[in-house]
C-alpha positions as a printed Julia matrix, in Angstrom:
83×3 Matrix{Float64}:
 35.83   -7.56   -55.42
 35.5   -11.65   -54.3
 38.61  -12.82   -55.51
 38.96  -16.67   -54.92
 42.2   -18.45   -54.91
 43.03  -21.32   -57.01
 43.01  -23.5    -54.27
 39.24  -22.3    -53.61
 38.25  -22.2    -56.75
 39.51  -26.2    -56.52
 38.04  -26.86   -53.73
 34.64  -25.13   -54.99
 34.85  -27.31   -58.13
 35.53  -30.31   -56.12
 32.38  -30.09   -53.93
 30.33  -29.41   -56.91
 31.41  -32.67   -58.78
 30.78  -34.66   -55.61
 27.37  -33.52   -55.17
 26.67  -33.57   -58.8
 27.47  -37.5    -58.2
 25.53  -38.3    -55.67
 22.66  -36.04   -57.04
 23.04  -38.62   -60.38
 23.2   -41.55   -58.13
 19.95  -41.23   -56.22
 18.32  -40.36   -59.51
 19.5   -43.57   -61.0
 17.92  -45.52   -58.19
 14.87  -43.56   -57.82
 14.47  -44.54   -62.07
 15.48  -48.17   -61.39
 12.99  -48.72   -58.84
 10.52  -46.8    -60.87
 11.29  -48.94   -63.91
 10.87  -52.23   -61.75
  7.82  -50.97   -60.15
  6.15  -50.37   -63.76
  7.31  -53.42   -65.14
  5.73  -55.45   -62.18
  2.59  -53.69   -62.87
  2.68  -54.58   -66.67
  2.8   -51.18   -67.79
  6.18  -50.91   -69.45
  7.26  -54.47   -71.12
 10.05  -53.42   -72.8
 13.56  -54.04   -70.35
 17.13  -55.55   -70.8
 16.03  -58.33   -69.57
 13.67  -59.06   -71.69
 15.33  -58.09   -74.39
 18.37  -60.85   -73.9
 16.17  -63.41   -73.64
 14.75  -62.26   -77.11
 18.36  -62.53   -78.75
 19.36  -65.7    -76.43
 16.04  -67.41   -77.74
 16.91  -66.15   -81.22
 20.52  -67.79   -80.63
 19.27  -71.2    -79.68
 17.25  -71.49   -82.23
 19.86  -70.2    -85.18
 22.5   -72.75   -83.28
 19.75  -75.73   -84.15
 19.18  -74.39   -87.71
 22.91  -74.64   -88.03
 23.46  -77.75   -86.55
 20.41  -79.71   -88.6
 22.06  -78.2    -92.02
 25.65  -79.01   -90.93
 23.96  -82.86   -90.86
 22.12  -82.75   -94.15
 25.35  -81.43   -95.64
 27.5   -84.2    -94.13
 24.38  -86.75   -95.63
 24.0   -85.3    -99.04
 28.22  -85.26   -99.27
 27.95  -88.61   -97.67
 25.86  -89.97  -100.31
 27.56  -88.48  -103.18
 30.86  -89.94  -102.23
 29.56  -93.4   -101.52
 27.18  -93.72  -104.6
């Protein structure tokens, strides 16, 4: 019978996570540069980046909608305290 230690069994278990790791690192890279590549190429549009500048466009413009109502409230108040 192979009967392992605990301390093998450890180390065994220690060597797997490690390579698991740097197994999942490389394939992050490889699918980052992948990602890059097709977005340079027009292919795949659809990214984080673009997608924050959708919601920081969409933020802009609800902070000027909020801003040009705060002023027509402070007018129409305005005129119905003077009048």
């Amino acid at each position: 019978m192979n009967l392992k230690t605990r301390a093998e069994i450890k180390k065994d278990n220690q060597l797997n996570e490690k390579t698991q790791k740097e197994r999942d690192k490389k394939r992050k890279q490889v699918e980052h540069k992948y990602q890059k590549k097709l977005e340079k190429e027009g292919l795949v549009t659809k990214s984080r980046k673009s997608e924050n500048d959708k919601i920081r466009d969409r933020g802009r413009k609800l902070d000027k909608i909020i801003l040009v109502v705060t002023v027509l409230l402070i007018i129409v108040l305005a005129i119905v305290f003077i009048f």
